[in-house]
N, C-alpha and C positions, 0 to 999 in steps of 0.2 A: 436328868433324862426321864420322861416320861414312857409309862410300859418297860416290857422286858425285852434284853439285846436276846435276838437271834444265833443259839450256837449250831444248828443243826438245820439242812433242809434235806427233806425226801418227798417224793412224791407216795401218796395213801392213794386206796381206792375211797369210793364214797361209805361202803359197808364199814374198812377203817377208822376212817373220820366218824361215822358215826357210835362205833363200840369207845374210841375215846372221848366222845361228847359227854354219851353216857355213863363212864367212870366217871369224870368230871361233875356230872352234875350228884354221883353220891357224895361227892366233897362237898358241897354248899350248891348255892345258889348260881344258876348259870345266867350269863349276861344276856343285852336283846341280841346279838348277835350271834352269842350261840345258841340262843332257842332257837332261831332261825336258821341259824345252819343245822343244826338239828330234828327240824321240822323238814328240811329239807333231804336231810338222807335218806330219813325213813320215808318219804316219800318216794325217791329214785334210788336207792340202794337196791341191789335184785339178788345180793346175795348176803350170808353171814359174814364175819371179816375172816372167820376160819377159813372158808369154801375161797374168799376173794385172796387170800393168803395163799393157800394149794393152788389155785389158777394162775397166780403170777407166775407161780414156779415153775407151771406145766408148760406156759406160754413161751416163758424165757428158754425155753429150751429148744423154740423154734428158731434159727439159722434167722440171722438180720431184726430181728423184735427186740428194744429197749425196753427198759423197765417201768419207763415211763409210757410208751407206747403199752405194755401189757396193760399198763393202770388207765388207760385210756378205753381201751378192749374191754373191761369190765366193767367202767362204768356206763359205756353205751352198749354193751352186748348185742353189737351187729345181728338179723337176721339169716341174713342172706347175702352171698356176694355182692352184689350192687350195692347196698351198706356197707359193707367191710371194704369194697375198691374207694367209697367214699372219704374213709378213716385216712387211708394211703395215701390223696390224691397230694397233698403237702409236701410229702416225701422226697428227697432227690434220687430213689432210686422206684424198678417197678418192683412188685412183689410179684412171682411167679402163682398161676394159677393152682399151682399141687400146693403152696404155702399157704392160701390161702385158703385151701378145703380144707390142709391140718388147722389152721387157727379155728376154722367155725365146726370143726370136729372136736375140739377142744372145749370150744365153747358152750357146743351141745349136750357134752357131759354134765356141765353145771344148767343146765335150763332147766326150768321148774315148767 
């Protein structure tokens, strides 16, 4: 078998992925794929993975938000409602409009 079997999936935000890139690359040499995935966090990352780490937590605590949808939330970090109804529009259910100021009141915490 070539590579390694898979024992574990979770979804990471992008700031994640990229602090484990980074441990990874103090072990050796990182491959073209993950320079590149790594080229690419630190481009779109908007937060530390500390800050993206507190944010899931905060998010998760809004009524109907998966964990995966929080990790979704922070790696686009909606502006404005019309962005954030955007994210939703997939959904089989609506997100009410007061859920949706707590998410970008949330969100507005961690904006730089």
């Amino acid at each position: 078998m070539i590579g390694k079997k898979l024992t574990n999936s979770e979804p990471i935000s992008l700031a994640e992925a990229k602090e484990l890139i980074e441990v990874r690359k103090k072990e050796g040499e990182l491959s073209y794929e993950q320079n590149l995935t790594l080229e690419y966090t630190k481009k779109f990352s908007k937060l530390s993975a500390d800050d993206a780490r507190a944010l899931v937590n905060e998010l998760l605590q809004i009524e109907k938000l998966t964990r995966v949808q929080a990790i979704e939330l922070i790696d686009l970090f909606p502006k404005n409602l019309d962005e954030l109804r955007l994210i939703f529009t997939k959904e089989h259910f609506v997100m009410s409009d007061e859920d949706l100021q707590k998410i970008l009141g949330v969100l507005d915490k961690y904006r730089k």
